[in-house]
C-alpha positions in Angstrom: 0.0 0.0 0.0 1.6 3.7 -0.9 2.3 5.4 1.9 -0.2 8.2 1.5 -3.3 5.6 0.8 -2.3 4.3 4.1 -2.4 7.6 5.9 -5.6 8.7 4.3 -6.9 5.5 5.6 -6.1 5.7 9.2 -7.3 9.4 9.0 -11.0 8.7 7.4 -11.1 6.1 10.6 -10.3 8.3 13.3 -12.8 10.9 11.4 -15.9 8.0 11.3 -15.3 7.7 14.9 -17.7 10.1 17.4 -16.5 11.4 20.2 -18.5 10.3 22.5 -19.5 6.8 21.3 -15.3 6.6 21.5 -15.8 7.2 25.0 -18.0 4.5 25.5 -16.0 1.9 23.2 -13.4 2.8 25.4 -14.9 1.7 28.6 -16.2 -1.3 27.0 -12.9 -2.4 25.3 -11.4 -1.4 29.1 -13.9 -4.2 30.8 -13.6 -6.4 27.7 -9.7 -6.8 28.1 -10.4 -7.5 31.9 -12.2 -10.1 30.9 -10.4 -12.0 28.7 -7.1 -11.8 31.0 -9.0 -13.9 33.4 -9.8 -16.3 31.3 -8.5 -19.7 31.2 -10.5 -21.5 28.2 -10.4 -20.2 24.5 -10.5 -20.4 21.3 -6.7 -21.1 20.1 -5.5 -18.5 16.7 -3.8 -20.2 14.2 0.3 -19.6 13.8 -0.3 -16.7 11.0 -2.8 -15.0 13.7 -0.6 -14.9 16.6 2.6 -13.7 14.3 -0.2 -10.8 13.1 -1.2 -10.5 17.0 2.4 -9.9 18.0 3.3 -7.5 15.4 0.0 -5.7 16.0 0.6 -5.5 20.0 4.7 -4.9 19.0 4.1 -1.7 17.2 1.5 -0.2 19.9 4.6 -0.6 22.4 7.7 -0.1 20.3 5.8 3.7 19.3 4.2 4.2 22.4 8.1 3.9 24.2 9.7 6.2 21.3 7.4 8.8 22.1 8.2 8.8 26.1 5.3 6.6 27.5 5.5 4.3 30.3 5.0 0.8 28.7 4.2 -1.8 31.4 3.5 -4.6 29.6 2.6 -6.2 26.4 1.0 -9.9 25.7 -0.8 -11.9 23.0 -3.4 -14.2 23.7 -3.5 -17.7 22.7 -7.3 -16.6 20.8 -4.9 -14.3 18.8 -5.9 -10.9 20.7 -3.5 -8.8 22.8 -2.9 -6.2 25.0 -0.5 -3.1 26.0 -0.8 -1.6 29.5 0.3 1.6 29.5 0.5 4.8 32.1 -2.2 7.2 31.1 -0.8 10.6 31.3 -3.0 13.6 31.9 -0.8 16.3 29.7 -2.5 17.3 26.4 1.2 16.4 24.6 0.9 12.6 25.9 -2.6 12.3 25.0 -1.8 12.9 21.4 1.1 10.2 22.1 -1.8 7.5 23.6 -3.1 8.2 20.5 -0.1 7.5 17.6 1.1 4.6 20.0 -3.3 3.7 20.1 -3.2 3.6 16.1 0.5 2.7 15.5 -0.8 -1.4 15.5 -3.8 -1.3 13.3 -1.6 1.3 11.2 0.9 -2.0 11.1 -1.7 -4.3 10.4 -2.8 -2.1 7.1 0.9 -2.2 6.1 1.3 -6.0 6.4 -1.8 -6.4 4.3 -5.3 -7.2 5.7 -8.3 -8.4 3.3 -11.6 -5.6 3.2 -13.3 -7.8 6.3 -9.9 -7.7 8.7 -9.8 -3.6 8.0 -13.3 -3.0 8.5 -12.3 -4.5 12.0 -9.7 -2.1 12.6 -11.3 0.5 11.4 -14.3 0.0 13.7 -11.9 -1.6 16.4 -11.1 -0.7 19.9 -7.9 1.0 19.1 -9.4 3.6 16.5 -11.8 4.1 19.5 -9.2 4.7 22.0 -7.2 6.8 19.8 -10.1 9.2 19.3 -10.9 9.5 22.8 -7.0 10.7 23.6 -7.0 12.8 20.4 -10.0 14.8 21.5 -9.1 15.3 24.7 -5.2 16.6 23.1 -7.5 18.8 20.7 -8.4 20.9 23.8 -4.8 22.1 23.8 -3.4 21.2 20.7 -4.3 22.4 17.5 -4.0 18.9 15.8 -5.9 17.1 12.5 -6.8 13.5 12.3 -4.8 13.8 9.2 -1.5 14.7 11.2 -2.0 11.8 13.9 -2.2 9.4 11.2 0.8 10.4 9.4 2.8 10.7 12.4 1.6 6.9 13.4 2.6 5.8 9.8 5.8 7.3 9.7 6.8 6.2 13.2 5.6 2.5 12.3 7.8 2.9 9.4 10.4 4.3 11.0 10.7 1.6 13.7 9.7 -1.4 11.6 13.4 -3.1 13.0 12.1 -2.4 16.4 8.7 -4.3 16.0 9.3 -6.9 14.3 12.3 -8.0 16.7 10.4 -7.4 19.8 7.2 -8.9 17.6 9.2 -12.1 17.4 9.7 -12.5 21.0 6.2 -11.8 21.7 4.8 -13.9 19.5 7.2 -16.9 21.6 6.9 -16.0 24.9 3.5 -14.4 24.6 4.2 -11.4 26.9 6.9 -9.2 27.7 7.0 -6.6 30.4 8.3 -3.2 30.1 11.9 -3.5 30.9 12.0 -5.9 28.5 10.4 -4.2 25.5 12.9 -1.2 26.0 16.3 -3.7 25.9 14.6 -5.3 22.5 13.5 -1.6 21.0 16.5 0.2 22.0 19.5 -3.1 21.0 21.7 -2.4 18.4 22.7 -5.3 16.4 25.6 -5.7 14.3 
């Protein structure tokens, strides 16, 4: 996909998304996540899902630790969904960072290549919701577009594709990593 196709993309999402029903997709994502962690039964995800999983959940915490947030943890699920825990800040400036790091894995996903059915789901998904949410509260104090948070998520996917696919690789075989350990695999330099 051209790199301006992709941007536009991730822009129209964040655009289709209201503020408030973001909100609420939030909270339900929130309780959702919850959910799932304490479960002990599921579905399993094929190999090709949880090696889509990891990079997905990679690039949410390689970005989201470029851009000074507090990553505590990343895993993938055996079902093939996954999860960052980060801090939430409060300052406008890390709101608009929650919300690159929020759409830096479905911005991943598009670049690997999903069919129409798989970006429909991102495009609807938790993460476009969540991304909203921190972009309208940033808006307050920022003068930012949907436009410019979707080519700064591209650019800093593409910029650290090295980073997420090596700590993608770890996650997809040890299925989580905490946040010490996703700042020694984004920040090693291999020669």
């Amino acid at each position: 996909m051209e790199l301006e196709e992709c941007i536009a993309r991730v822009a129209a999402w964040i655009d289709a998304v209201p503020l408030d029903a973001a909100a609420r997709g939030t909270d339900e994502i929130r309780i959702l996540n919850g959910q799932k962690d304490l479960r002990t039964e599921c579905a399993m995800a094929t190999d090709a899902e949880l090696a889509r999983a990891a990079v997905h959940e990679a690039a949410h915490a390689v970005v989201g630790q470029r851009l000074g947030l507090h990553v505590k943890r990343v895993l993938v699920r055996s079902d093939g969904s996954g999860r960052v825990t980060l801090d939430t800040p409060e300052a406008a400036a890390d709101q608009l960072s929650m919300a690159i790091a929020a759409l830096a894995g479905p911005t991943t996903s598009l670049i690997v290549g999903v069919d129409r059915n798989q970006e429909h789901l991102l495009a609807h998904g938790g993460d476009v919701q969540m991304a909203r949410t921190h972009l309208g509260r940033s808006r307050e104090h920022l003068a930012v577009t949907s436009e410019g948070v979707a080519r700064i998520s591209v650019c800093s996917v593409l910029s650290n594709w090295s980073e997420i696919t090596r700590v993608a690789t770890v996650l997809e075989a040890l299925g989580e990593l905490n946040g010490i350990e996703i700042r020694a695999l984004a920040t090693a330099s291999f020669h």
